[in-house]
N, C-alpha and C positions, 0 to 999 in steps of 0.2 A: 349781181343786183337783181331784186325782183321785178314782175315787171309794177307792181306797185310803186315803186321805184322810180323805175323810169318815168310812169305817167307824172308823179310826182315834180321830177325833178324837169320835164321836157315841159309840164307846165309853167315853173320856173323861170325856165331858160326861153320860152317862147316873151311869155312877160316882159324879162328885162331885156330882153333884144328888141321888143320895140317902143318900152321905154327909152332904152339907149339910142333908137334910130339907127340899128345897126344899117340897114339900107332907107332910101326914101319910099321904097314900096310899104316898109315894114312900119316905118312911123304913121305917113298916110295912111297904114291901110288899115282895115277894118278888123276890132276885136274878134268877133265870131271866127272869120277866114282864117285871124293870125291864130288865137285860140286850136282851132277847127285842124288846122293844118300839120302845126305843132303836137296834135296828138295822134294826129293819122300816121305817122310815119316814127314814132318814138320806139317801136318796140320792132319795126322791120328790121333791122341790124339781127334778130336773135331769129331770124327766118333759117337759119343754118342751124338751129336746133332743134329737132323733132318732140322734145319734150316741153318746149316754151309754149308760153301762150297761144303764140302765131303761129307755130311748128306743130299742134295737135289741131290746129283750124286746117292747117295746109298742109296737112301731110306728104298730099301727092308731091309740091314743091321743095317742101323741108329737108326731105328724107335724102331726096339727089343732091342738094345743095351741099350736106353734111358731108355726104359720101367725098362729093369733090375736093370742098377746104377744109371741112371741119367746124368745130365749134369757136366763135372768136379766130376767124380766118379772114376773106374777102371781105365779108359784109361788115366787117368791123374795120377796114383800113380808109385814108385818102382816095383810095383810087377807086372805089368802090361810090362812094361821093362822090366826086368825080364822073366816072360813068353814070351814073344816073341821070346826072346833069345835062351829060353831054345827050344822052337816053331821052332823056324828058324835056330838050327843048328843040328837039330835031325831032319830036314827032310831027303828023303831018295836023293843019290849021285846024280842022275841026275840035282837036287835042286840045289845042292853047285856048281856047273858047271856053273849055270846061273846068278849068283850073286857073281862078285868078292872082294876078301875079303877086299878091300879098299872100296868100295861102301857099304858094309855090313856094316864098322866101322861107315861110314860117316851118314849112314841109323839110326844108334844108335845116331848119332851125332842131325841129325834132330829131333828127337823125342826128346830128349832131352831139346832142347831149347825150343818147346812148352814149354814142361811144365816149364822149367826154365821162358819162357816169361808171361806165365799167373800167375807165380808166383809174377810178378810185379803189378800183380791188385788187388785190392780190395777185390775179391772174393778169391784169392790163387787158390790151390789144395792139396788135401789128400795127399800128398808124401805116407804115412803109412797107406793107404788103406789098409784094412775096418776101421782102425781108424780114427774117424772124426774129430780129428784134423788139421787144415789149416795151412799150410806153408803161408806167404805173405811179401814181401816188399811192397807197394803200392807205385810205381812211377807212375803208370797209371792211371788214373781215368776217366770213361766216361764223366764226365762234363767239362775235361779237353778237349775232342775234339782228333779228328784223327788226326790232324795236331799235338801235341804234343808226340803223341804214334811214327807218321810218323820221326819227327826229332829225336828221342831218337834210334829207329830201327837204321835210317841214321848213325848216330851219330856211331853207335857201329860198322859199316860196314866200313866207313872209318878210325876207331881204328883198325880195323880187315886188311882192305888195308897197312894201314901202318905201323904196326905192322911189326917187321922182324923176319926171319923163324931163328929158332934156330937148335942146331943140334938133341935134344932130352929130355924132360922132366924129364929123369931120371939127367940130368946134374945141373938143375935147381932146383933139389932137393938133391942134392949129399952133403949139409951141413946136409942133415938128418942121414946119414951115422956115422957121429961123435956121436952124442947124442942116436941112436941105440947101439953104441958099450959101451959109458956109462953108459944106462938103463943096460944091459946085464952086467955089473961090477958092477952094485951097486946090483942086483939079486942076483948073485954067492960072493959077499960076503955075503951076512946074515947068 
């Protein structure tokens, strides 16, 4: 995917995640930070590419980075998320002061859809890095052209616009609640 692409589509996915309320930061929090956030971190994933966007900014980082995993290696799996996480919220307090925690969600939120969006090509990515098994739907395909990648991005963005904001995710899941209380009765009888 390009990274047109990606901004496209991490604009998207920033939107409807907090339209959806996917966390209480994200709904609370403020458009600019979730916005803001959601685009700062959409195209890191392809920091293992020295030819990317980010990878001809960062050369100095790009270029080791490839060497190690490769293209669609680390930065492209869970654990990669994951560390980050665990990276970015074990820095020490000054850190957390600089990064509110609505931008921080929406920061998870961009990265995210990288990998969700290259998961629509051809090539996939490792979700379960170092397992090389590839995750893929392939609605993209390079022979298909940037104008089809371009309307699909579109497409999901005015889904995302028009979309209306709920009050919270957990509501929208609250028929799970029934069938947890069930599991837990058919347990304690055996």
């Amino acid at each position: 995917m390009t990274a047109e692409g990606h901004l496209i589509f991490a604009l998207a996915s920033t939107i409807l995640a907090k339209k959806l309320a996917l966390t209480s930061e994200l709904s609370q929090g403020d458009w600019w930070h979730v916005i803001a956030g959601g685009l700062l971190t959409c195209l890191l994933p392809d920091i293992d590419h020295p030819k990317s966007m980010l990878g001809r900014r960062l050369t100095w980082l790009s270029t080791p980075i490839a060497r190690l995993f490769g293209h669609r290696g680390f930065t492209h799996s869970l654990l990669a998320i994951i560390a980050s996480i665990i990276f970015c919220t074990n820095l020490p307090p000054p850190a957390h002061a600089v990064i509110p925690l609505d931008a921080f969600h929406a920061m998870i939120i961009g990265y995210l859809s990288h990998i969700a969006a290259d998961m629509l090509t051809p090539a996939g990515v490792p979700l379960l890095w170092p397992c090389k098994w590839r995750f893929r739907v392939p609605l993209f395909s390079p022979k298909k052209g940037k104008k089809y990648e371009r309307l699909l991005c579109i497409a999901a963005l005015i889904f995302a616009l028009q979309h209306p904001a709920v009050r919270g995710l957990e509501q929208c899941l609250a028929v799970l609640e029934p069938i947890q209380m069930l599991w837990q009765r058919l347990r304690t009888n055996r």
